[in-house]
C-alpha positions as CSV (number, residue, x, y, z in Angstrom):
1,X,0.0,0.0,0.0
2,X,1.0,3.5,-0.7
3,X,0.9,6.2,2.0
4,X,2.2,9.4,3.1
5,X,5.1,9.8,5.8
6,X,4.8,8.0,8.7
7,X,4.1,9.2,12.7
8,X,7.5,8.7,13.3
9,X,8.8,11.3,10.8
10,X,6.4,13.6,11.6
11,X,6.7,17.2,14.0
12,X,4.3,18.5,16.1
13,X,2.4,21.6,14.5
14,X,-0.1,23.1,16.2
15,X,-1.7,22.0,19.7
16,X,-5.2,23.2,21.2
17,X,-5.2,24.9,24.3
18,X,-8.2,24.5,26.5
19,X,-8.1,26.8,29.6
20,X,-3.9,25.7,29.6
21,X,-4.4,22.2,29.1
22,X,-3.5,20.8,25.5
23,X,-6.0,19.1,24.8
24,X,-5.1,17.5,21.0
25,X,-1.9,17.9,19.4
26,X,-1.5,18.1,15.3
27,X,1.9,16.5,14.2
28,X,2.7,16.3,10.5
29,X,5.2,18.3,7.8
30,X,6.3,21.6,6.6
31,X,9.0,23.8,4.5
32,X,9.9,27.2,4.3
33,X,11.6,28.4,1.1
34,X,13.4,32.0,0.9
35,X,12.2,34.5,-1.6
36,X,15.9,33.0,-3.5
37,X,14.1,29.4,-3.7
38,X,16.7,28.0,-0.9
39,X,15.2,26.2,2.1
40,X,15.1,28.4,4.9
41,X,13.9,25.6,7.6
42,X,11.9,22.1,7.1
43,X,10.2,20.1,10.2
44,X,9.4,16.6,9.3
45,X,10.2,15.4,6.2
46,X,10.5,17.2,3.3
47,X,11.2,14.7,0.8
48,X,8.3,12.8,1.5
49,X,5.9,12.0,-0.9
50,X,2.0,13.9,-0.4
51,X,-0.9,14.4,-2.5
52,X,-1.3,17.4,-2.8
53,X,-5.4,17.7,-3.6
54,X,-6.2,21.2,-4.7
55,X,-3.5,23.0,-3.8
56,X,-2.5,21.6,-7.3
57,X,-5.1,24.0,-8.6
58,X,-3.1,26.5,-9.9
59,X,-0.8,24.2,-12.2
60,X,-4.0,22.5,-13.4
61,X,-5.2,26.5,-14.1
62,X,-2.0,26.9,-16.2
63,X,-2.2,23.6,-18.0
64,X,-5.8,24.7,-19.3
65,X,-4.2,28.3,-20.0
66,X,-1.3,26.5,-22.0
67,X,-4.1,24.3,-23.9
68,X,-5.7,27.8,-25.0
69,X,-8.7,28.6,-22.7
70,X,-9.0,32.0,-22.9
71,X,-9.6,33.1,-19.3
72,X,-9.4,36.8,-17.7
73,X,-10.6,38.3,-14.4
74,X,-13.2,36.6,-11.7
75,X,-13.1,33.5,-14.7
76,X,-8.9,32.9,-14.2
77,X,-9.0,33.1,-10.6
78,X,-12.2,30.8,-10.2
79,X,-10.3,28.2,-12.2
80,X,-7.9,27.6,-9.6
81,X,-10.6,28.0,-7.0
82,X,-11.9,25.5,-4.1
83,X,-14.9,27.7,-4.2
84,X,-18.3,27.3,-1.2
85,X,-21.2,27.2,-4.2
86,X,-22.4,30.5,-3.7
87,X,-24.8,32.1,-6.5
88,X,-21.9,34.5,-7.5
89,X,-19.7,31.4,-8.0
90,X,-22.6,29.4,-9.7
91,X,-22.6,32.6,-12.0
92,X,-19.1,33.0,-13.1
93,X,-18.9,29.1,-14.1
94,X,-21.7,29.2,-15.8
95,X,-20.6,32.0,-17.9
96,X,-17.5,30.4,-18.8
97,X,-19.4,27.1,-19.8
98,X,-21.6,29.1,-21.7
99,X,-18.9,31.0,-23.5
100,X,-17.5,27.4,-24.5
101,X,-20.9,26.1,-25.2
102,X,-21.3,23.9,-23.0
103,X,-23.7,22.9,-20.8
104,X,-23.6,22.0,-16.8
105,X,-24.3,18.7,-17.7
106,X,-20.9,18.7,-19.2
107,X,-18.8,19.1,-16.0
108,X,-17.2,15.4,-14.9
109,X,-16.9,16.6,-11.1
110,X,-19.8,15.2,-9.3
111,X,-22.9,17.2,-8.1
112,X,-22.6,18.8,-4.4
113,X,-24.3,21.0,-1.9
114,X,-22.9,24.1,-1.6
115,X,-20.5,24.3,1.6
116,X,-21.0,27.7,1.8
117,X,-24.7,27.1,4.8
118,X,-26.7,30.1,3.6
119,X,-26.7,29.2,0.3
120,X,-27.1,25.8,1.1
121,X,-30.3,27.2,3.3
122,X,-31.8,29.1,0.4
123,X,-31.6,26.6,-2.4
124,X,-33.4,24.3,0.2
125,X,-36.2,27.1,0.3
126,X,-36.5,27.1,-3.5
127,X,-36.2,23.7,-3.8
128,X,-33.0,23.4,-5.6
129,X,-31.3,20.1,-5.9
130,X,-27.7,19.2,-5.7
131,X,-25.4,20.3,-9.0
132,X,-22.1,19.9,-10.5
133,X,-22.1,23.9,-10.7
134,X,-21.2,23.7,-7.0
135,X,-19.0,22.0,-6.4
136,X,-15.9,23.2,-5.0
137,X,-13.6,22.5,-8.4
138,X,-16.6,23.6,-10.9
139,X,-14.5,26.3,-12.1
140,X,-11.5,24.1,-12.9
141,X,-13.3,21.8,-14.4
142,X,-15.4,24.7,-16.8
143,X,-12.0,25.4,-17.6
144,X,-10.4,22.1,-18.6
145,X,-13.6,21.9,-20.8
146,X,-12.9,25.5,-22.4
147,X,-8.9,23.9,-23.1
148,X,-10.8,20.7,-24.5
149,X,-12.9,23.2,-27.3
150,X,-9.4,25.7,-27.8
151,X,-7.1,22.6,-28.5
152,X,-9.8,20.7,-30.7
153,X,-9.8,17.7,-27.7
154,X,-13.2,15.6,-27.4
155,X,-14.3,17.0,-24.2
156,X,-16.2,13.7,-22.9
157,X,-13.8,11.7,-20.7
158,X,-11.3,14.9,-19.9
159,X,-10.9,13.7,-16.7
160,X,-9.1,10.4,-17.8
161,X,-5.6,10.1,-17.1
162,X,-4.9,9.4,-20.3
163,X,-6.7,12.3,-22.1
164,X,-4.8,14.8,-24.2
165,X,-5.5,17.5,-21.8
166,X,-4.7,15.8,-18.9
167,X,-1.3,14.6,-20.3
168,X,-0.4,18.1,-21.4
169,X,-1.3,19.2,-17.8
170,X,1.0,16.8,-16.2
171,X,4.1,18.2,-18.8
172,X,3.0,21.5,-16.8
173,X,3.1,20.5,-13.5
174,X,6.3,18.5,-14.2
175,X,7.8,21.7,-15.4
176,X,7.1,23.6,-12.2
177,X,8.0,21.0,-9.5
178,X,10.8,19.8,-10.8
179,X,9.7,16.1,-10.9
180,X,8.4,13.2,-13.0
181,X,5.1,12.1,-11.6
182,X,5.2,8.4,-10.8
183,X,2.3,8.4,-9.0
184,X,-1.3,9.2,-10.2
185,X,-4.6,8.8,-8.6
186,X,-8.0,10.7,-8.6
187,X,-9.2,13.5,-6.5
188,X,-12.4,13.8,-5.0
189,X,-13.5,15.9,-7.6
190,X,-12.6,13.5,-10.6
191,X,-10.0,14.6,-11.9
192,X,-6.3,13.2,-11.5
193,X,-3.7,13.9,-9.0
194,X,0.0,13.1,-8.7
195,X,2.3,12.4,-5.4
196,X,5.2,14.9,-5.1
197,X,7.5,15.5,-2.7
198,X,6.7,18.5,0.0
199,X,9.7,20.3,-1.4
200,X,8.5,19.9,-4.9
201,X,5.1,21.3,-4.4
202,X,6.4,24.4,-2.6
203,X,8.9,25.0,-5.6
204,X,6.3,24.9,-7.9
205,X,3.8,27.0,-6.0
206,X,6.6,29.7,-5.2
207,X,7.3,29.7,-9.0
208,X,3.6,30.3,-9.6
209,X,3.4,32.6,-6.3
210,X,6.3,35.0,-7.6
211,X,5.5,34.8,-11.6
212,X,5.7,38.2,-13.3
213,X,3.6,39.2,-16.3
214,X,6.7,41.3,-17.7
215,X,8.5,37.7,-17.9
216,X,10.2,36.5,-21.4
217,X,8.5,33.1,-21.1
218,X,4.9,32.8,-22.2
219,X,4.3,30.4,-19.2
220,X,5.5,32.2,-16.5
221,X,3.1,35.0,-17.9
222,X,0.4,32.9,-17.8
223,X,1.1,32.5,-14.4
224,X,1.2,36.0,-13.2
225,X,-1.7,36.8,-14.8
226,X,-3.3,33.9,-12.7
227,X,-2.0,35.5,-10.0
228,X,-3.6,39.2,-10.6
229,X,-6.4,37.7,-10.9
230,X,-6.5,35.5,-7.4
231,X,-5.6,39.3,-5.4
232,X,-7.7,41.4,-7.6
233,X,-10.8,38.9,-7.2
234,X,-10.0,37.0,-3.3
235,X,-13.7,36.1,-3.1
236,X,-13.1,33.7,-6.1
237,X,-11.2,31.5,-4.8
238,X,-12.9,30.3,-1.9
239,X,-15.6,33.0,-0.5
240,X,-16.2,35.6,1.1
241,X,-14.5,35.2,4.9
242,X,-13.5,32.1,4.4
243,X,-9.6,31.8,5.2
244,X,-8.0,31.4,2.0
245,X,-9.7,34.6,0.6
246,X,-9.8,36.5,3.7
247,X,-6.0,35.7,3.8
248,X,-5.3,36.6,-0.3
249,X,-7.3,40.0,0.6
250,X,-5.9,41.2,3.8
251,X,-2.2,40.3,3.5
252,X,-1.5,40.6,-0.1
253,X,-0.8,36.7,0.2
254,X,-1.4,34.0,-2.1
255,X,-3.1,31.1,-0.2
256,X,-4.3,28.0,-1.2
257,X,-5.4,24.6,1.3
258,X,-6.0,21.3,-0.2
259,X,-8.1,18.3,1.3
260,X,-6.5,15.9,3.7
261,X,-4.5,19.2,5.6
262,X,-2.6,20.2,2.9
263,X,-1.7,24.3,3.1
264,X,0.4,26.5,0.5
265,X,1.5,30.3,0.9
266,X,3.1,32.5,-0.5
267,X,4.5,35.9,0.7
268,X,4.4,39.1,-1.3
269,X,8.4,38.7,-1.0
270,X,8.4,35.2,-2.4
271,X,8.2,33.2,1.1
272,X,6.8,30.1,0.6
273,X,5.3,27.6,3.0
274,X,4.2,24.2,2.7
275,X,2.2,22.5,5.6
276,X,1.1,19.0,5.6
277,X,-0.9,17.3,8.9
278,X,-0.8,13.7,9.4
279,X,-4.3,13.0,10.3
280,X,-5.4,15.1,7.4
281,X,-6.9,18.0,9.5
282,X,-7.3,20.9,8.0
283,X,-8.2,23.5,11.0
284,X,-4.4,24.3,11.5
285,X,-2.8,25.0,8.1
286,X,-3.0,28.0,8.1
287,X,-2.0,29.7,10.9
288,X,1.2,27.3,10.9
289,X,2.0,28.8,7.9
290,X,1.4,32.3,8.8
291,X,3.1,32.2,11.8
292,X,6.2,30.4,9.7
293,X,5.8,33.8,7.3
294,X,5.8,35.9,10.6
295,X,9.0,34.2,11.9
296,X,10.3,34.4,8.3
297,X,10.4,38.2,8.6
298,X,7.5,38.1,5.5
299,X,5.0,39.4,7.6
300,X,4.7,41.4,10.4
301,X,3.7,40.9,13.8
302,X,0.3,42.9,13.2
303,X,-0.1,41.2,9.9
304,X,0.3,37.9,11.7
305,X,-2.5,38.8,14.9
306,X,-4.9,40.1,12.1
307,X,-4.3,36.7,10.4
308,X,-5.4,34.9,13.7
309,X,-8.2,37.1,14.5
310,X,-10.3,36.1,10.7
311,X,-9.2,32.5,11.0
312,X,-11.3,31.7,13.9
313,X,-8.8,29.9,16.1
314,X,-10.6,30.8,19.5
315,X,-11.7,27.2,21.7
316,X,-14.7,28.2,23.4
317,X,-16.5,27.1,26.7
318,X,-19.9,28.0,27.7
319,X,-20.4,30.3,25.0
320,X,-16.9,31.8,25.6
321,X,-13.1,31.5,24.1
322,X,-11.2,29.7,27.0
323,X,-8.6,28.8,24.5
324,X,-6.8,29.0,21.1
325,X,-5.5,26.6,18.8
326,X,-1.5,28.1,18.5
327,X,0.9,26.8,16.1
328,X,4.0,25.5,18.3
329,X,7.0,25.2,15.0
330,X,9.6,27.5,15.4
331,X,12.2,29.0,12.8
């Protein structure tokens, strides 16, 4: 059987505090690379193999870019978005699926509730049913279908492996991370995935993260563009107060989690972290990798207690915080 690193590899994270006592402990991963690309610090191990679930968003984005899906504003960011199914993301995906025409029924990620609860509340009012147009990946998907018209690709079946599209994508993502991909498997959204090491993944995202639109390479373009598009439209990419956008909008950071406690960020200098829990939690992520940034000297110590106060890191008690959750790694 294939797996991730094991417990004894792994570093302790993040613990939560209840009233002083620490109650659970996260143990699992991370890297910090310096705005030059060298490895400031690692906990745990950094060669280790992870999926890393949608955090690999933005090299799918660029591999539908690369295939010629024409893609500017609130449509480039939402195609490297794990979005909550509000309308406003239901509307931007269906305009791009319409500007391919296409139809929802064309998307190959399966139908979904909404995560984002008042939305989930009102569809429930009007009687809505579950669709493809909400889940989380829709707009990476809507995108891989727009690359599947541009490059003259049958769209049915883009998610296979062994589709055109899907073997140009993993040339892109190979570029970035500086890897072959020996391993593939399939997300939860249908599409593939590949197994990299953590150092691979947060070269490639910091080679995304710091891409300039000036650059002499068309693909590196590509990928600041992508970028401008993530700060200039945060909601996108998640929703409105969620951490990933709240993050992108109030530190000028680029922020991306994946499922199974994968976290990426990047650092208006170039900073780059990669966290990766063992048990797969997600509730930690980021603020380890804020607090990495903060110790990094990429943000400041009021950028870093703004961070905490939107993330929602407070254990409560009768109605009442009585605790935090604190990240415990250390530069």
């Amino acid at each position: 059987m294939m797996e991730t690193f094991g417990v004894q590899d792994a570093v302790e994270l993040a613990v939560v505090d209840r009233n002083g006592f620490v109650e659970s402990r996260h143990a699992g991963a991370a890297i910090v690379l310096s705005p030059d690309g060298e490895v400031r610090a690692s906990f745990g191990p950094s060669d280790a193999l992870i999926l890393p679930r949608s955090t690999l968003k933005p090299l799918q984005a660029l591999g539908s870019l690369t295939a010629g899906a024409q893609l500017a504003g609130e449509q480039l960011a939402i195609s490297t978005a794990s979005h909550v199914g509000t309308d406003l993301h239901v509307e931007v995906v269906t305009e791009m699926l319409r500007g391919g025409g296409f139809s929802p029924s064309a998307l190959e990620c399966p139908p979904s509730w909404p995560a984002d609860n008042a939305t989930r509340d009102n569809m429930i009012r009007r009687g809505e049913d579950i669709s493809p147009l909400r889940m989380a990946c829709s707009g990476k998907h809507a995108a891989m279908l727009l690359a599947c018209r541009a490059s003259g690709w049958e769209s049915a079946g883009y998610t296979d492996p062994a589709h055109p599209l899907q073997a140009h994508t993993r040339d892109v993502i190979e570029r970035f991370v500086g890897e072959k991909m020996q391993i593939t498997t399939i997300d939860g959204c249908g599409a593939p995935v590949y197994a990299m090491t953590i150092a691979g993944l947060a070269r490639a995202i910091q080679r995304v993260g710091t891409a300039s639109e000036r650059s002499p390479f068309a693909l590196y373009r590509l990928a600041g563009e992508l970028m401008r598009a993530v700060r200039e439209n945060p909601w996108t990419i998640e929703g409105p107060g969620r951490p990933d956008s709240a993050l992108v909008e109030k530190l000028g950071v680029y922020s991306k989690f994946g499922a199974e406690g994968v976290q990426t960020m990047v650092a208006a200098d170039g900073t780059t972290v990669v966290v990766k829990t063992l048990d797969g939690s997600t509730r930690v992520g980021h603020t380890v990798a804020v607090h990495l940034l903060g110790q990094a000297g990429a943000l400041s110590a009021a950028q870093v207690a703004e961070a905490d106060s939107v993330l929602g890191l407070d254990v409560r008690g009768g109605g009442r915080p009585v605790g935090r959750i604190r990240s415990t790694v250390h530069l």
